[in-house]
N, C-alpha and C positions, 0 to 999 in steps of 0.2 A: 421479435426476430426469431426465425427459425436456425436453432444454430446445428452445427455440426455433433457428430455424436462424440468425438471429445470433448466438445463446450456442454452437450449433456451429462456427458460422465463428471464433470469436473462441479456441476450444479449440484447433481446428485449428492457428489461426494461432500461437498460443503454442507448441506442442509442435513445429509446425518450425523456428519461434525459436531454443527451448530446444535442439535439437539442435544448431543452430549456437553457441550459447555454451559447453554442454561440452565440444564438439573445441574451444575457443578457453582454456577452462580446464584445461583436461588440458596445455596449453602455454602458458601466462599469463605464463611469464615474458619468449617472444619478442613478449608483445605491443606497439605502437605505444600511447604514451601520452600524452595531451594534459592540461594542467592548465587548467579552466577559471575556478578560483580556487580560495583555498586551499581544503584538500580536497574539492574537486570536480573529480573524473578523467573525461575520457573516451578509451578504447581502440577499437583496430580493432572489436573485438566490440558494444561498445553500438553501433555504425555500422551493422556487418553484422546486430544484430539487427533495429535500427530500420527496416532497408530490407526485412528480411522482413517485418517486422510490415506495414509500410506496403503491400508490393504485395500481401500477402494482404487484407486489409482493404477497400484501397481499389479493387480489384482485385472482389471480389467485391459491394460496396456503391459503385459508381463513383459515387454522388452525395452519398454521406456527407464530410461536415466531416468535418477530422483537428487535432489537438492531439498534436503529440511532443516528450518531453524532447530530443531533441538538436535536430528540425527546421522546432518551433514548428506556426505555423498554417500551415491551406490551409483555405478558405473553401471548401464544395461547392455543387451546386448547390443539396441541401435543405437550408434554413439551421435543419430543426429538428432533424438528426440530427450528430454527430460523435463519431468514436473520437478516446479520452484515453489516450496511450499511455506506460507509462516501459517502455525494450526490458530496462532491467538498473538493477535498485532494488537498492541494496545496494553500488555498484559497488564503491567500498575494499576491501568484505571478499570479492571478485572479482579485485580485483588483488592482493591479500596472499594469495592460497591457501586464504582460511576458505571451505566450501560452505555460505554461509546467503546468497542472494541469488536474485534473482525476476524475474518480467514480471509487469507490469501494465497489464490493457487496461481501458476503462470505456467504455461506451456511455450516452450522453446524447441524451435526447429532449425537447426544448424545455425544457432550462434542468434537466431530473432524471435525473440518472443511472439507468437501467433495467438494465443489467445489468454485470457485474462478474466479471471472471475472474484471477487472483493464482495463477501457477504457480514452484513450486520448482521447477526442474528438476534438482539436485542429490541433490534426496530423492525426485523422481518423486510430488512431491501439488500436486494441481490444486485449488485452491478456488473455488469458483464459486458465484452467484445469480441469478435476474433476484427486480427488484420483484416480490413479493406472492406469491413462489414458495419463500421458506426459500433457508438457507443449505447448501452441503452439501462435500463433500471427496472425490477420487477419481469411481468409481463409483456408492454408492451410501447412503455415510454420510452423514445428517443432523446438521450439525451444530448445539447449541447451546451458550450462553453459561455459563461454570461458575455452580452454583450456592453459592458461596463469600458467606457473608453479614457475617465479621466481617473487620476490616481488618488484624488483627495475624495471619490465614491469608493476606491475596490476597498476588497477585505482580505487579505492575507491568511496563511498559515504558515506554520513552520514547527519545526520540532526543537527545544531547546533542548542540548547537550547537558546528560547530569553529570557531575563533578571532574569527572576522569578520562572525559574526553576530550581529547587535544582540539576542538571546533569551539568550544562554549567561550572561549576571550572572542574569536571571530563574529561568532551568530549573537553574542551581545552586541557587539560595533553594529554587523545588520540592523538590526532593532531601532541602533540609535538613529541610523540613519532613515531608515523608512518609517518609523511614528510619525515623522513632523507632517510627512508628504502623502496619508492616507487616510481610511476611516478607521482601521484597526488591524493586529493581529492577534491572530489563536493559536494557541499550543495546547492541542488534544491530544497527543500523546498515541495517534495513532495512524503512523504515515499512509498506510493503504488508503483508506478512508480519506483522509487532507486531498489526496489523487481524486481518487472517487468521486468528492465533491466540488472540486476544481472541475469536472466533467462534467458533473450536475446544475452548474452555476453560482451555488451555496458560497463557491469561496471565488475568487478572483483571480488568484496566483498563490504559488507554494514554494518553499526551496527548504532544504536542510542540506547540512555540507557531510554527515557522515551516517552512511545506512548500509547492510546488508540487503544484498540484491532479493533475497527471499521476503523481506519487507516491500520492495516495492516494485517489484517484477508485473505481476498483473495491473496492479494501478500508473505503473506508466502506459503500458496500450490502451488502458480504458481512457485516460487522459489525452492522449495524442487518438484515439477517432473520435472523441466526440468535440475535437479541432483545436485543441491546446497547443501551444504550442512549448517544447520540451527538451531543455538542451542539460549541462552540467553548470556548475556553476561556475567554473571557468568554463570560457567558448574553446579551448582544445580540450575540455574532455569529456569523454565516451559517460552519458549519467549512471549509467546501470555496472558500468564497470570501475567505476570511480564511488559509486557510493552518494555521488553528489548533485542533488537535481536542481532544476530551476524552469517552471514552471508555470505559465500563466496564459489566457486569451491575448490572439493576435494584436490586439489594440493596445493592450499595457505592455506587452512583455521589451519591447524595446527601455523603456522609461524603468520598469522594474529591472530590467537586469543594468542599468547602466549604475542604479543603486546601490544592489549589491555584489557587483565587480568592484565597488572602489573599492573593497578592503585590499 
């Protein structure tokens, strides 16, 4: 796809990221590490990403609003645009040595997120969209959403809540209810990605009931053009302002969400 020169800036910006996080995971274990509550880490590395991200960005778009997981808001001067940034989604399985972790950037234009970019840098795939352009992976691959129509084939994701979040009695009930009626769930511990691959076909359907928008701002657009479809997990609310998605191909998502609305 030929994208826009903010879907450029935004690639850019990820991939010199990305190179600063794998010299930082190739030695993870001498990293500085802060606990921001339970299981929520932050390391020298999401610092040092977050400052790349931030001076490529705001540095090339000097009037763009900014939203980052570690450094909150900056008000720009145009109050219709702001980059939504996580520099390292996944972090846990970043400081534990698993390679399934990301950057997430999402561009918002009065109040819609227009474009959307989700890099692995460990596996080297970049997924990206803007609005009303498709979803696509790397170079050149178009992605869509798997065509999987019965629920005892899909395969789930989800993020299970660690100890101190008021979701994890709920997203256990999920669990119990959806095991019986599928092939599986995964909890990778890294919701951009869950998105991402819900785009890619990899996964089926995704929901978690409690996220910071800067986690999943870009992997909701990428999700909803490559034909997902993508509401909250209650059907009155807004998923990216609530926190709470629910997400799957047109085929299942009736059956999956009828699942987990009963709680």
């Amino acid at each position: 796809m030929q994208g826009s020169a903010n879907l450029n800036i935004m690639m850019k910006a990820a991939r010199k990221a990305g190179r600063s996080l794998v010299k930082d995971f190739r030695e993870v274990e001498n990293l500085q590490v802060s606990l921001r509550g339970a299981g929520d880490f932050v390391s020298r590395a999401d610092i040092a990403a977050e400052e790349i991200l931030r001076e490529e960005l705001m540095g090339a778009r000097t009037s763009y609003g900014w939203l980052g997981d570690i450094s909150g808001e900056i008000e720009g001067d145009d109050p219709t645009r702001r980059w939504i940034v996580d520099p390292l989604g996944g972090s846990a399985n970043f400081l534990h040595g698993l390679p399934h972790w990301c950057i997430s950037i999402a561009l918002e234009h009065k109040g819609q997120i227009v474009s959307g970019v989700v890099f692995d840098p460990a596996k080297d795939e970049m997924f990206y969209s803007e609005r009303g352009a498709g979803a696509w992976l790397n170079d050149s691959k178009r992605m869509r959403v798997s065509g999987r129509s019965r629920m005892v084939e899909a395969l789930f994701a989800t993020g299970v809540p660690h100890s101190t979040k008021r979701t994890l009695p709920a997203t256990i009930k999920d669990l119990a209810r959806l095991m019986p009626e599928c092939a599986g769930a995964r909890q990778w511990g890294a919701s951009a990605l869950d998105l991402a691959y819900v785009a890619a076909g990899r996964f089926d359907g995704y929901w978690e009931r409690e996220l910071p928008l800067t986690s999943v701002a870009a992997g909701f657009l990428i999700a909803k053009e490559a034909g997902a479809l993508v509401e909250g997990v209650r059907k009155d609310q807004d998923p990216l302002e609530a926190g709470a998605i629910l997400c799957a191909n047109n085929q299942i998502f009736d059956q999956f969400a009828k699942i987990i609305r009963e709680a």
